[in-house]
LORODREN-605919 format. One record per residue: x, y, z of N, C-alpha, C, O, CB in turn; residue in three letters. Coordinates in steps of 0.1 Angstrom, whole numbers, plus 5000, padded with zeros to 4 digits. Glycine has a CB too. Example, Ala and Ser with C-alpha at 12.3 -4.5 7.8 and 13.67 -1.06 7.14 Angstrom:
BEGIN
513249435078512349555078513249675078514249675085511349555090ALA/512849785071513749895071512950005079513450115080514149945057SER/
This chain:
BEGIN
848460551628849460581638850660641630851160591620849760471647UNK/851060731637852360751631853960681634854060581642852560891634UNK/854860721629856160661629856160651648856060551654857560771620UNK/856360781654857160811666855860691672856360591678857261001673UNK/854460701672853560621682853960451675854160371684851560671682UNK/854160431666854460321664855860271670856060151673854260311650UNK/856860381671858160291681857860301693858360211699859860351681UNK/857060391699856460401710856060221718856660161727855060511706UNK/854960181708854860061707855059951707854559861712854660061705UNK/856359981696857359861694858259861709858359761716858459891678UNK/858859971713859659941724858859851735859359761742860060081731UNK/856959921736856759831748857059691746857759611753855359841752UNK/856259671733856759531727857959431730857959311730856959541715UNK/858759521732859959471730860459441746861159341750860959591720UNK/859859551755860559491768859659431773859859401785861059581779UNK/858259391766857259281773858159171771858059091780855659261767UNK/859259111758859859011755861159011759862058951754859759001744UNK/861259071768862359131775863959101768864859021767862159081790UNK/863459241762865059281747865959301760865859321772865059491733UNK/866859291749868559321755868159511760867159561756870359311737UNK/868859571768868959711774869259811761868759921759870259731786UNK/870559721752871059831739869459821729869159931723872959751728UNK/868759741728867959751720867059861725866859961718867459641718UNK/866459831739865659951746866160091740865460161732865959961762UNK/867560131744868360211739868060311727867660431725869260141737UNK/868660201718868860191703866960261700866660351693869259981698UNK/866460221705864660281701864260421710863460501705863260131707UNK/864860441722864460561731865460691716864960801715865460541752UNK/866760651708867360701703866160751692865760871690868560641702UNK/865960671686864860691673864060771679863960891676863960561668UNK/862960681689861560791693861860941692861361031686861060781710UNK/863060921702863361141701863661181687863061271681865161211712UNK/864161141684864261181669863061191655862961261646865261071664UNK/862061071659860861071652859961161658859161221650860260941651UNK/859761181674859461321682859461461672858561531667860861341694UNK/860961441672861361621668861061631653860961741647863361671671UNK/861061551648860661491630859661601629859561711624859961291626UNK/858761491636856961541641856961531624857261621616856461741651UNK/856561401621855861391606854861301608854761211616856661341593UNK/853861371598852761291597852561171589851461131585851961361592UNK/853261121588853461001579853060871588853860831597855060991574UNK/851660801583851660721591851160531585850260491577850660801601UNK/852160451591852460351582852160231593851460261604854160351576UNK/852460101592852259991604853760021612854660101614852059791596UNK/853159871616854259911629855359791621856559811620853459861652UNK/854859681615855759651608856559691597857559631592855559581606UNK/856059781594857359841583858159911591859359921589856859951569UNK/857659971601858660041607859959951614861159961612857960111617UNK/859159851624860459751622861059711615861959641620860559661625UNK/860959711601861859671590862559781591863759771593861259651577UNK/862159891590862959971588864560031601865560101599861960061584UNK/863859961612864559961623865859861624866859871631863659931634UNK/865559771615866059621617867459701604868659661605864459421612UNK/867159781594868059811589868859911594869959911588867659841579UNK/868759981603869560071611871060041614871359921614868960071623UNK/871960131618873060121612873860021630874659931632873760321605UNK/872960121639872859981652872559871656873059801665872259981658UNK/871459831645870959691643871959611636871959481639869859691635UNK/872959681626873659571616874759531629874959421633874459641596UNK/875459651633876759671641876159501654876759391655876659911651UNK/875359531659875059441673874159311667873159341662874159541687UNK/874559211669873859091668872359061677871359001672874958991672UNK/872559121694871559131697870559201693869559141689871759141706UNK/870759361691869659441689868859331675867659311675870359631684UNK/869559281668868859241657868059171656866959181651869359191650UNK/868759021665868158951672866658951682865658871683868958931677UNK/867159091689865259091697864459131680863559071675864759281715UNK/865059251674863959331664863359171656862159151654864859481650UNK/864259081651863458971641862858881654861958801650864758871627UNK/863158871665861958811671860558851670859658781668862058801683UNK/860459001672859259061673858659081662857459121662859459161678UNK/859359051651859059031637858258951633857258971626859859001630UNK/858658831638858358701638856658661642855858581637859258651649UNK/856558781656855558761662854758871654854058811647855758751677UNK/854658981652853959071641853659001627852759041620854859181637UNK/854258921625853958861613852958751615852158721606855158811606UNK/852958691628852158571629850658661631849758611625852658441642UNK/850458781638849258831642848958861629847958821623849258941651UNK/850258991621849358971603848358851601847158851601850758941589UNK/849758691597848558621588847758581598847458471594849058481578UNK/847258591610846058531616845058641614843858611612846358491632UNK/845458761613844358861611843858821595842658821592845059031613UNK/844958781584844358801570843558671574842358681569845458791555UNK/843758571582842658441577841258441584840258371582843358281583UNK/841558571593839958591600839658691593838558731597839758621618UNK/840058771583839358871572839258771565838058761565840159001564UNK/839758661557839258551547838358481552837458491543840358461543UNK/837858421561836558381566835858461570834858401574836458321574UNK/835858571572834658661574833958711561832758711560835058771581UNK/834858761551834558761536833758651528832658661523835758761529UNK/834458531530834058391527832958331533832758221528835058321530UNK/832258361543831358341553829958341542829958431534831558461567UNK/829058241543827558241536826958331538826458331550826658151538UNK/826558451531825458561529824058531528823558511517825758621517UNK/823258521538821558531533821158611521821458721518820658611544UNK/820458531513819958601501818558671508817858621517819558471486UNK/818358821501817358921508816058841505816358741499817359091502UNK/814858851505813358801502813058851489812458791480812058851514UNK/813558991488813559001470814058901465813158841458814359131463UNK/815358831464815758721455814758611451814658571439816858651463UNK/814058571462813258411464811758521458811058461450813158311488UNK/811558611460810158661453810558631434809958561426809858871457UNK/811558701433812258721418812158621412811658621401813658741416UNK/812758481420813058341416811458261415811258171408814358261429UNK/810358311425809458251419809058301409809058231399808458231427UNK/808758461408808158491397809058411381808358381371808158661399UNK/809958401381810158391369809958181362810158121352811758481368UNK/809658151377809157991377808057981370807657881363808857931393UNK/807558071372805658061367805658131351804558151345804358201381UNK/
């Protein structure tokens, strides 16, 4: 995904958690601007909130900041729940193929 579909996203995010209005704001301001960018550059949606959370709106208002590190918060918990269900799925017991157990007798005898 790119920048603009990723604030796209984050805004819904944000009024499902129902942000302050300047935050709404503060992101309708970006989208158009990542709109007219039109770059192909395409990253998560959490770096992009980092990079939102540094914004010169974000430092100015306590709220705007406030919803963006909530939603942080919660992006980060889906991260590590996603890495621990890639770590048990990795980690998970592999069947050895019937070649193995042929191999392992032959070399018994």
């Amino acid at each position: 995904m790119n920048i603009a579909e990723n604030m796209v996203r984050l805004q819904q995010r944000l009024i499902e958690r129902r942000a302050k209005p300047q935050t709404v704001a503060m992101l309708d301001r970006y989208i158009t601007l990542a709109q007219q960018m039109g770059g192909n550059e395409y990253t998560s949606q959490l770096r992009v909130l980092q990079r939102l959370m540094r914004a010169p709106e974000a430092a100015k208002d306590t709220t705007i900041y406030n919803d963006l590190v909530g939603l942080e918060e919660e992006l980060e918990g889906v991260r590590e729940q996603n890495a621990r269900e890639r770590e048990a799925f990795e980690s998970r017991p592999i069947p050895k193929p019937k070649k193995f157990y042929k191999e392992r007798d032959r070399k018994k005898r």
